[in-house]
N, C-alpha and C positions, 0 to 999 in steps of 0.2 A: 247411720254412720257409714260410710262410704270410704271404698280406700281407692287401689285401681285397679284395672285391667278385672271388672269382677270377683274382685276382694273387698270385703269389707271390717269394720272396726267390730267385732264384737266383744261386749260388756261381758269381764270373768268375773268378777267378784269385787267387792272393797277391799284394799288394798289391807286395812286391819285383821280382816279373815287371813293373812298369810303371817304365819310365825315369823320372827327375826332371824331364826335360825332353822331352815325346813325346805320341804317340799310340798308340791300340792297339784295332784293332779287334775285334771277337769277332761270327761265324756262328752264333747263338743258335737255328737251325731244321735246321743241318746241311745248308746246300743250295750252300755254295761260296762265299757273298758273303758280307760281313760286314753285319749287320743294325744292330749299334750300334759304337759308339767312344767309347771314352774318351781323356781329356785329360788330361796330370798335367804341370803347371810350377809346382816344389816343394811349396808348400803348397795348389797351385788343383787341386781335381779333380772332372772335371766329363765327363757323357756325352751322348750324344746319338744320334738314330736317323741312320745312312747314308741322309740322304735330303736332295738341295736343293730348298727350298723353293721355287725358279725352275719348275721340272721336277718336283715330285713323283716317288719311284721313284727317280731318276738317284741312283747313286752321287757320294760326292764323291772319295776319291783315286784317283790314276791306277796305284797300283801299293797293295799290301797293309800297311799300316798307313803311309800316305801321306798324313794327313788335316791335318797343321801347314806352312804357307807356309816358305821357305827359312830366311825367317829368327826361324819359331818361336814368333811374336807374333800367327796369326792361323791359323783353320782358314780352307782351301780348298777351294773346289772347283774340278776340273782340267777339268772339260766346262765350264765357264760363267765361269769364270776370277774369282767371285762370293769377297767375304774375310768371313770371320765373328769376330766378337771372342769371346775364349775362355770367358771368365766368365758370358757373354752369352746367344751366338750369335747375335749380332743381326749381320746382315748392312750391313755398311759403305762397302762396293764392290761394282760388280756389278748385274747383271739385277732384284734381289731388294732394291734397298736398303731398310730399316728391316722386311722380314719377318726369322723366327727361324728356328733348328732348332730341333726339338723334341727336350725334354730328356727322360732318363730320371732315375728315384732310383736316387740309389748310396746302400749304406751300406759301410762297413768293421765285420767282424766279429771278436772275440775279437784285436785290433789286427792282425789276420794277412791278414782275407782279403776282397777285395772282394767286393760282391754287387750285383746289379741289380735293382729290381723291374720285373717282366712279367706281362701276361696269359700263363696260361696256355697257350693257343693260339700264344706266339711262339716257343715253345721247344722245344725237343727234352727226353728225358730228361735228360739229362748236357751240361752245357757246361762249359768252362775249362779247368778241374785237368791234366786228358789231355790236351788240345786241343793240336796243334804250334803254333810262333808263327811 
């Protein structure tokens, strides 16, 4: 699966593995952290690198696919207590107001299967499919 310039399409997961309403991060280098996340509130869905743009590097949730505020309407970050709008990521609250997260492409494949595009170099062979949640 081929994207450009030494990017390619890699396969996250079926797109049923992601709630209607949630997050969902994925370890795209195999090293224990989650590198990106995706967003799904019903029809919105959207990704993004684990990374606050306050702190570069700093993870945002405090516990493993923990990246939407209590009440669902806003991704967070639990170190800098910074709110990011979903659709967005533009930061609204917080250390960081009006910087972004940086987004990834997603596409949805054969209506079945999400995909990410990545450099080459952010990935392991294999992500998703296998992967425990």
């Amino acid at each position: 699966m081929e994207g450009t310039g030494g990017s390619r399409w890699i396969r996250l997961c079926e797109l049923s593995a992601l709630p209607l309403v949630g997050a969902r991060g994925f370890d795209l280098r195999g090293q224990g952290v989650d590198d990106i996340f995706v967003i799904r509130q019903h029809a919105l869905l959207r990704g993004y690198w684990n990374s606050c743009p306050h702190w570069p590097g700093a993870p945002l949730p405090w516990r493993k696919h923990a990246y939407l505020c209590h009440d669902m309407n806003y991704i967070g970050c639990h170190g800098h207590g910074a709110r990011f709008t979903l659709d967005e990521g533009l930061c609204v609250l917080g250390p960081c107001v009006g910087q972004r997260l940086e987004s990834v492409a997603l596409r949805i494949e054969d209506g079945t299967y999400l995909s990410v595009l990545c450099a080459s170099d952010d990935v392991r062979t294999h992500v998703g499919l296998g992967d425990s949640l």
